[in-house]
C-alpha positions in Angstrom: -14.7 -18.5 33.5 -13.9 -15.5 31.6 -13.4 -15.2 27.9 -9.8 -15.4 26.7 -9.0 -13.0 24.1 -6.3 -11.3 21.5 -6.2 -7.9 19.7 -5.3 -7.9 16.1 -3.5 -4.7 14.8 -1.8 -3.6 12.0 1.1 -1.1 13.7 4.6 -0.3 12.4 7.5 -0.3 14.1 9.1 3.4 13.3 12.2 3.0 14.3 13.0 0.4 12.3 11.4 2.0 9.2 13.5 4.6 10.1 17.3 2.7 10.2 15.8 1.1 7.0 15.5 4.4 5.6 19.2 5.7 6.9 20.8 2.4 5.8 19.4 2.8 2.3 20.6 6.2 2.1 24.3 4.9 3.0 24.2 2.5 0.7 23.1 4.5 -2.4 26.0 7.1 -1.7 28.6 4.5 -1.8 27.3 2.2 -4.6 28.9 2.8 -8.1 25.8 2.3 -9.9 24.1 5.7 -8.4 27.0 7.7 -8.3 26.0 10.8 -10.5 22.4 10.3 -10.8 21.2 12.5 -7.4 19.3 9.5 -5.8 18.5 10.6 -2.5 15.8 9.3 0.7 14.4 11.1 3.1 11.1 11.0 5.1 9.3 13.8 3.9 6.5 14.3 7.0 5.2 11.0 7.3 6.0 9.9 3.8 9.1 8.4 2.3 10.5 10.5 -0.5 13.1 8.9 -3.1 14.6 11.2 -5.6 16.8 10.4 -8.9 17.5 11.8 -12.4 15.6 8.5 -13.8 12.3 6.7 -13.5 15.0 3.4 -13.4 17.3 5.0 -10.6 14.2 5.7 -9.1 12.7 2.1 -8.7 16.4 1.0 -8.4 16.8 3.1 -4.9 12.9 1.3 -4.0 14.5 -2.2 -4.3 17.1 -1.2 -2.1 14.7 -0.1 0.5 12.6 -2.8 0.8 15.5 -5.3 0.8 16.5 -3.3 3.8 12.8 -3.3 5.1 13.2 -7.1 5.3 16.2 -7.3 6.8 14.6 -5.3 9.5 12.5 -7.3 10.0 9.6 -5.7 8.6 6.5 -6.8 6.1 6.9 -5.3 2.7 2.9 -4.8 3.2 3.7 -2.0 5.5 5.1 0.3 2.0 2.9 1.6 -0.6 4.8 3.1 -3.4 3.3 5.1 -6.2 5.1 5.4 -9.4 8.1 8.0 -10.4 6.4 11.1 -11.2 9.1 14.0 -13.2 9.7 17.0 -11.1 11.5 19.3 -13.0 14.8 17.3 -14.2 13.9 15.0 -11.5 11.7 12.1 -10.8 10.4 11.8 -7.4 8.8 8.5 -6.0 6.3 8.7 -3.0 6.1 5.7 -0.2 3.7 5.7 2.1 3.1 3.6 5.1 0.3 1.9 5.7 -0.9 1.6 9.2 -4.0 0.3 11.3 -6.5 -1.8 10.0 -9.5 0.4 7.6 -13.1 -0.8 7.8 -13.2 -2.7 5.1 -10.3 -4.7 6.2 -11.7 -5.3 9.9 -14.9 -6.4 8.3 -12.9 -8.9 5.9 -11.0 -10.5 8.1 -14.3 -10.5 11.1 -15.9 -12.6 8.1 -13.0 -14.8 7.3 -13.3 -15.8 11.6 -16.3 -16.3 11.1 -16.9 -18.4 7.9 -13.3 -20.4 8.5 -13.0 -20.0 12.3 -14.0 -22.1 15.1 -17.2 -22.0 16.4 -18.0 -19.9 19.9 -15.3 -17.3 18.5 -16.0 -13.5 18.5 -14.6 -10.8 16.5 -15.3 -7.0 17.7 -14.4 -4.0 15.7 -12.8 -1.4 17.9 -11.6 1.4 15.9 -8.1 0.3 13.9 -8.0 -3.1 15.6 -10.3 -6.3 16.1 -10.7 -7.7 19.4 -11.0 -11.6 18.9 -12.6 -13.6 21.7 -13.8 -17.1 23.1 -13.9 -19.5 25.4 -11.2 -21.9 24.4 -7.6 -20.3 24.6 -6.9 -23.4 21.6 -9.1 -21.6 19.1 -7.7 -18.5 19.6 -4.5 -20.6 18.3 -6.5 -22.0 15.2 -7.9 -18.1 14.6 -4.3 -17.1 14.3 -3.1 -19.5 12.8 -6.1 -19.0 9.7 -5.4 -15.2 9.5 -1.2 -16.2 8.9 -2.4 -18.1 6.4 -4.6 -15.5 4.7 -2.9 -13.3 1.8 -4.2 -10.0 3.4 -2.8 -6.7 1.8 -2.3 -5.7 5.8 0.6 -6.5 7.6 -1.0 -8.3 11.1 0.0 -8.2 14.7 -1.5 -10.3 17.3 -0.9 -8.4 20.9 -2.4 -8.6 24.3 -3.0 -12.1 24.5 -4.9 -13.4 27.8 
């Protein structure tokens, strides 16, 4: 009998980052507390780009993004903000998105499945995703089951289960 296996990836639904994005910019043009302080959002190439006229405004206009992030759906792992940076009379706030699963992150989580995991279970590097295998289709369960439980700073798919 053939192996069964699962992919693990770390992807990001753009779309959704996307109607996050446009719903946070509605929202900041008809709250009361930003009127008159130029916060803005807008993707700037594959970056998010928040302006205001104050490092406060700044964060403020962050909050409001990830609350939408979540109601997307979304893991807040998937943003990495920096800190406001002045621009001329204007603080500018870079977020970027994190995507795909680096090499040091693949070989974390190919040693946590294999120190915690069930024996007989195979992890496989293969570019920006882990191919997870074995016999049993029940430790595959346990396997994802350990990485849900792991406080990774990735946000993790499982896809292409078989």
């Amino acid at each position: 009998m053939a192996d069964s296996s699962f992919d693990v990836v770390s992807k990001i639904d753009h779309q959704e980052v996307d109607n996050a994005l446009n719903q946070t910019g509605k929202e900041i043009g008809h709250r009361f507390d930003f009127k008159g302080t130029g916060a803005k959002i807008e993707w700037s190439g594959k970056d998010i780009v928040i302006h205001a006229n104050s490092e406060e405004r700044a964060n403020a206009v962050l909050e409001v993004l990830k609350e939408k992030v979540i109601k997307r759906g979304l893991s807040l792992k998937v943003l990495d903000a920096g800190e406001p940076q002045l621009s001329g009379k204007e603080y500018r706030l870079a977020v970027s998105l994190k995507e795909g699963i680096d090499q040091d992150n693949a070989k974390k989580i190919s040693k946590i499945i294999r120190d915690e995991g069930p024996k007989g279970v195979k992890a496989q590097i293969q570019g920006e995703e882990l191919r997870v295998s074995s016999k049993k289709k029940d430790d595959l369960q346990d396997v994802i089951t350990l990485l849900k439980g792991k406080d990774l700073d990735i946000a993790l798919q499982f896809t292409n289960y078989r």
